[in-house]
C-alpha positions in Angstrom: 101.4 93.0 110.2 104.7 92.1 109.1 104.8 89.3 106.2 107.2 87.6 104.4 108.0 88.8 101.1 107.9 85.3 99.6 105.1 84.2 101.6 102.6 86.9 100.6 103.9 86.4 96.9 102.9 82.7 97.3 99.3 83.5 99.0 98.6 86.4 96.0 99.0 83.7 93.2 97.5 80.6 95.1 93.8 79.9 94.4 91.8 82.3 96.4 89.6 78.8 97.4 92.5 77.8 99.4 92.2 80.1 102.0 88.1 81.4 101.7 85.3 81.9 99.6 86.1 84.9 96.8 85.0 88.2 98.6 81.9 90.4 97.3 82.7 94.2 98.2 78.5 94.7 98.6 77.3 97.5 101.5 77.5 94.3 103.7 81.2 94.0 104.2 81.6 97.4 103.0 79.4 100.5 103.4 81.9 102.7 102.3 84.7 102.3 99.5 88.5 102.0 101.5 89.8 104.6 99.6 90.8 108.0 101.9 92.6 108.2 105.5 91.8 106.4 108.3 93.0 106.8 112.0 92.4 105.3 115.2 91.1 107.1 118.5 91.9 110.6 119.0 93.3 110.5 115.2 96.4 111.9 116.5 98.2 110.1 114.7 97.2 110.6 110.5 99.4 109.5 107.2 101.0 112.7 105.0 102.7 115.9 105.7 102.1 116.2 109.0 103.9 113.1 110.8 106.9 111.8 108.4 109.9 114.0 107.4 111.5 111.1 105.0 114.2 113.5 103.8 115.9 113.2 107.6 114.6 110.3 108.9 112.6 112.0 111.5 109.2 112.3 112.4 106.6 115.1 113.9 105.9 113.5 117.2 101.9 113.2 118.3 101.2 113.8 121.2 99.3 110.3 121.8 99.7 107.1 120.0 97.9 105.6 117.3 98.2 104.6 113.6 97.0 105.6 110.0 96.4 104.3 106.8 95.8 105.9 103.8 94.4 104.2 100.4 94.4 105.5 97.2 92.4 104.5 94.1 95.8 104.5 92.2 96.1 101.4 94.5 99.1 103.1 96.4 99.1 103.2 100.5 100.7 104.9 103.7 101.0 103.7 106.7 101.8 105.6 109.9 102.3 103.9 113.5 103.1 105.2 116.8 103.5 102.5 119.8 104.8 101.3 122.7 105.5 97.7 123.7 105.4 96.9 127.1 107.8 94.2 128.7 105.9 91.5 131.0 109.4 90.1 132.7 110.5 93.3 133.1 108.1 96.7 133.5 110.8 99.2 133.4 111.8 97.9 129.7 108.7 99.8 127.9 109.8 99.8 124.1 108.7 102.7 122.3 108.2 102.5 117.9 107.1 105.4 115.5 107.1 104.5 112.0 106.4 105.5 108.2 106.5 103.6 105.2 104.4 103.7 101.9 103.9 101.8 99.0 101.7 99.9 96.6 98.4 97.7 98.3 96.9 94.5 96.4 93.1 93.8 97.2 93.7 89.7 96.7 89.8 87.9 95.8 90.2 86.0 98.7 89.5 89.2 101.2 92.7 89.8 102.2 95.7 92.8 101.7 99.0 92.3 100.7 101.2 96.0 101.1 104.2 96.2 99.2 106.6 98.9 100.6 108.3 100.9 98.5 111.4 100.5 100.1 112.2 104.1 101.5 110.1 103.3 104.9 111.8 104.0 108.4 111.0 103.4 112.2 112.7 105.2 115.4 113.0 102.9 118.0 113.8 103.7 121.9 114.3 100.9 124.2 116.0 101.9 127.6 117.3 98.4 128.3 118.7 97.8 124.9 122.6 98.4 124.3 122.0 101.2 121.6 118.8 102.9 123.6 117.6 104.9 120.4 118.1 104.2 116.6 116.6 104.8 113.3 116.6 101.7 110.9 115.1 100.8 107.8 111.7 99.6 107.3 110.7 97.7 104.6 108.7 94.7 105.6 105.3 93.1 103.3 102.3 93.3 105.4 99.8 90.8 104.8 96.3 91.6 106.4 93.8 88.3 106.3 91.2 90.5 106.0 88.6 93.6 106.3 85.3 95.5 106.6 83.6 98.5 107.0 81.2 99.3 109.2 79.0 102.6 109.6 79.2 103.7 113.5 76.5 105.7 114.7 78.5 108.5 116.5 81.6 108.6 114.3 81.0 107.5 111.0 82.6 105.0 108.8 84.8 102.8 110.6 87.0 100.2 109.2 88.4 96.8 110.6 91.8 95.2 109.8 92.5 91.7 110.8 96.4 90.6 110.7 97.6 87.4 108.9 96.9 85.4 111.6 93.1 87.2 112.3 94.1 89.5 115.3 92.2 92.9 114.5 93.9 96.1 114.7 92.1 98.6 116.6 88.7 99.9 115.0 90.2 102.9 112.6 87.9 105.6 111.4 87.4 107.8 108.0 89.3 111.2 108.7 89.1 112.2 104.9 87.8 110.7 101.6 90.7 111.6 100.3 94.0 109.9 100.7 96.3 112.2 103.0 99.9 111.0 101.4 103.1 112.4 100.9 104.5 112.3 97.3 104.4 108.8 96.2 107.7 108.5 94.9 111.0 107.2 96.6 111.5 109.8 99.4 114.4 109.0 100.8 118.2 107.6 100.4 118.5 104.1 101.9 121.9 103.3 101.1 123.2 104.0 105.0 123.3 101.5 107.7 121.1 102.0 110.6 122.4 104.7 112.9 122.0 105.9 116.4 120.3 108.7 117.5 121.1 110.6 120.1 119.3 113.9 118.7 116.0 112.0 118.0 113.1 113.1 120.9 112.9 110.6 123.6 109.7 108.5 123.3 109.2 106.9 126.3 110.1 110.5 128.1 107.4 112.0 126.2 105.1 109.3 126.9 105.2 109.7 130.7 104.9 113.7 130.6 101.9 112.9 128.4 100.5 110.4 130.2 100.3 107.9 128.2 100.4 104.0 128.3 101.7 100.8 126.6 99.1 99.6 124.6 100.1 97.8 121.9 102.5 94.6 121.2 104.4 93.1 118.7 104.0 89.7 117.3 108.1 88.6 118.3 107.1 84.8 116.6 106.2 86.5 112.9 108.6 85.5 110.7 108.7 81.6 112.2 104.7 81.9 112.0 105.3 82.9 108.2 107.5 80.7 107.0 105.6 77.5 108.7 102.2 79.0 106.9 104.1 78.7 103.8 105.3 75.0 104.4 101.6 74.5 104.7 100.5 75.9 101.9 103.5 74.4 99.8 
């Protein structure tokens, strides 16, 4: 989830005690190394080539949603997210995200992961209630993840577990390839312009309703005020 920069610096270089026990990567928490592409439900939605087109700022729409992450043993991750965000005062206002960014991942003793963008990452956004309806911007935010496992499903294999900063999991993502589906990793794109409108990017929440498909995730709207009072705690 999205972390402040500061605040996951301070939580990589405090005492792993602090916050839990030093974690053992044993076939208990993990029967299967992270390393490779994971990707939740249909695995519509998968990291590299075939979802992010950083050179334009656009993106090969899925036709569900769903996210992806990919690790590498080069300790270098890509993360890709498709969602919408429903809107409990007012229905009609469904938000819809797609997003891409990549970087460098930190396995911290204490169990948790810290990403690190690399600072060419991007998200379309589409809100119908909004004054500007549907805009690219940048997207460069640390993720901090309090922890994770592994598990080995019966039906569909490995299966891995993220928990956000504040221990809400993710949904359950499983193992698509043991080896990391990424684009170059490099910086991929010029981020020197300011966040522009879009009026040629595809309509999400259009596409959503001729594909039947419904809000199911949320965003945490309170992150950076929880972050910054976890780091007056831990100061």
């Amino acid at each position: 989830m999205i972390f402040n920069p500061l605040v996951a610096l301070v939580l990589a270089v405090l005492p792993a005690h602090i916050f839990a026990q030093d974690i053992v990567y044993d076939s208990i928490h993990n029967k299967t190394v992270i390393t490779g592409t994971w990707a939740t439900g249909s695995k519509a939605v998968q990291t590299g080539s075939g979802f992010a087109i950083p050179s334009n700022a656009s993106f090969i729409y899925p036709s569900v949603t769903g996210m992806s992450f990919s690790f590498a043993d080069n300790m270098w991750f890509e993360v890709a997210r498709y969602r919408f965000n429903s809107n409990a005062t007012n229905p009609g206002c469904i938000t819809g995200v797609v997003g891409w960014f990549h970087g460098t991942y930190d396995l911290v003793a204490n169990g948790s992961i810290i990403l690190t963008p690399n600072g060419d990452g991007y998200q379309q956004i589409q809100d119908p209630c909004a004054a500007t309806s549907n805009f690219v911007e940048n997207y460069n935010d640390t993720e901090l993840y309090q922890s994770w496992r592994i598990f080995e499903d019966t039906t569909d294999g490995f299966k891995l577990h993220l928990f956000e900063f504040d221990g809400s999991p993710l949904p359950p993502m499983f193992q698509v390839s043991t080896t990391p589906q990424m684009l170059p990793t490099e910086k991929l794109r010029d981020t020197t312009e300011s966040t522009t409108t879009s009026s040629r990017k595809r309509s999400l929440l259009r596409r959503s309703t001729n594909a039947g498909v419904s809000s199911t995730v949320c965003l945490a709207l309170t992150v950076g005020a929880s972050a910054m009072s976890l780091l007056a705690l831990v100061l």
